[in-house]
Structures are given as C-alpha cells and as structure tokens.
C-alpha positions as MATLAB code, in Angstrom:
seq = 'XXXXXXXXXXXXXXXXXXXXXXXXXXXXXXXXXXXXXXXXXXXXXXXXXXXXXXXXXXXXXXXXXXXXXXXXXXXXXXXXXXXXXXXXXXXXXXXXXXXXXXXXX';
ca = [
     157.088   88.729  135.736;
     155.980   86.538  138.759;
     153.048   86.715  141.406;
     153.089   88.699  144.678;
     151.754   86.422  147.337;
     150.461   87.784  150.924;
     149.673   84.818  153.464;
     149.376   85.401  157.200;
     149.405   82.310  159.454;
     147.963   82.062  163.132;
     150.047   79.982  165.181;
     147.856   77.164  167.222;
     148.284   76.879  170.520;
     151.871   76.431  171.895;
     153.138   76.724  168.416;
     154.299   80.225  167.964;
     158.374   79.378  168.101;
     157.826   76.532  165.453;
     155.777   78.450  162.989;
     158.336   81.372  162.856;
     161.221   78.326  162.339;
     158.821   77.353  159.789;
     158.399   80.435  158.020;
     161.887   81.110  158.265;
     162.838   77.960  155.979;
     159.665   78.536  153.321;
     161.451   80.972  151.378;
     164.552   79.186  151.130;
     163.481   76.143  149.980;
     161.402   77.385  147.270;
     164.481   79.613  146.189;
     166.431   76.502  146.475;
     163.833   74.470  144.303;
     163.915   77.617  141.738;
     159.678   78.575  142.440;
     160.680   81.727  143.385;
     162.147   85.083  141.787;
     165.180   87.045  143.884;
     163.446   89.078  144.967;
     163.882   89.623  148.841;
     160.787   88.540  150.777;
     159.420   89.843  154.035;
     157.978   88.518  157.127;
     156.396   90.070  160.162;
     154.281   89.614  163.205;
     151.018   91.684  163.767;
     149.979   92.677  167.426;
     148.010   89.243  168.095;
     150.538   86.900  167.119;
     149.722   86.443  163.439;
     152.968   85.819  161.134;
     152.686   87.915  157.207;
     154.834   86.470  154.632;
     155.176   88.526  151.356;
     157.230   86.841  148.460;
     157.439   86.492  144.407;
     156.414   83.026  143.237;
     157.986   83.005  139.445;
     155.604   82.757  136.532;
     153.639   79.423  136.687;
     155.637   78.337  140.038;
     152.521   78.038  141.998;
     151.326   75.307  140.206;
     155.001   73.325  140.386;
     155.343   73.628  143.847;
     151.900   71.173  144.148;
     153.571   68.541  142.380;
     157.303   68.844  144.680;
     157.456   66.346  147.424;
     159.639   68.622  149.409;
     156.843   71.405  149.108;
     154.036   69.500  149.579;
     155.810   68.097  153.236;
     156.652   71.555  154.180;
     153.519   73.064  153.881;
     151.653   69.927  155.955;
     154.281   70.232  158.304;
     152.941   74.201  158.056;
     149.021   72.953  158.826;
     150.119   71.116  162.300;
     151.290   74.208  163.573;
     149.318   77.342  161.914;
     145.932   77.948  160.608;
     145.802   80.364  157.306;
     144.048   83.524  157.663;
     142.315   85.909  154.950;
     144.223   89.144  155.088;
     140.809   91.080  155.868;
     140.544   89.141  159.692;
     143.923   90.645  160.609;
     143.539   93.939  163.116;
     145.746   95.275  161.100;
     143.343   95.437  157.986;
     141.079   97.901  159.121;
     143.806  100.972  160.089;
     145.032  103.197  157.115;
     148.624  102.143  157.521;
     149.045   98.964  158.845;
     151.994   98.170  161.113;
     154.083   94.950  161.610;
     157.484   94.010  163.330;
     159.903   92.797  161.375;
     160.855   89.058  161.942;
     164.264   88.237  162.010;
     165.711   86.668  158.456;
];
C-alpha cells in the first residue's frame, strides 16, 4: 500500500499559468518513472489562488524520487515559480467542508 500525499503550492507573483503547467506534468512523470500507484490523482485551486495536489506515492517511492535527476529538476523548476504551503494556512482549513475547483487534467 503506498502514501497519500496533500501539497498545496502558492504561485509567486506572475506565475499562476506556469505553476498549473507545472502541476499538470508532476503526476505524469512520476507515473512515467514508476513512483507512483494508479491511482487517479486530483488537483484544485482554493479561492486565493493556491493549487492542492492529492496523489499515491508507491511504497518507499518518496525516497527514489530524491535520487532521479528528472525529479529532482522538476521540482526546482517547481521552487522558481511556487512557494509550498502547510495545509493548515489555506482558508480553506478552517470551514467544515472545504471547497476547491477542479483543475483541468
């Protein structure tokens, strides 16, 4: 069984349209380099801006996808556009039900 992983990303400045290109080609390539399960993963936008990704990283993935060049130069590629935010600073945290649009996959 793998790992549920929640990661929300602010866009900087200007950098909305990349991010979402961004975190439409995460998934992928860690399906393509096997680090994660089939299952289908999710992305939305909360009311401020602020891109959720939820995906399955397969058992002991987490730790490969450190060591893969083609990881490693996606996710830097992540930092110049996005700053990662703790789940509990989104809006969104402190309602009951928290609601997101769907982003387009």
């Amino acid at each position: 069984m793998g790992v549920m992983v929640i990661v929300a990303y602010r866009p900087k400045p200007g950098c909305a349209e990349e991010l979402e290109a961004l975190v439409q080609e995460h998934v992928p390539c860690l399906r393509t380099l096997g680090l994660v399960t089939d299952r289908p993963a999710q992305a939305m936008r909360g009311l401020d801006g602020i891109i959720v990704e939820v995906f399955e990283w397969k058992d002991g993935a987490i730790e490969d996808a450190h060591m893969s060049a083609r990881v490693v130069e996606l996710w830097e590629r992540f930092a110049l556009v996005c700053d990662y935010v703790p789940l509990r600073e989104l809006p969104e945290a402190g309602k009951m039900f928290a609601e997101f649009r769907p982003l387009a996959r």
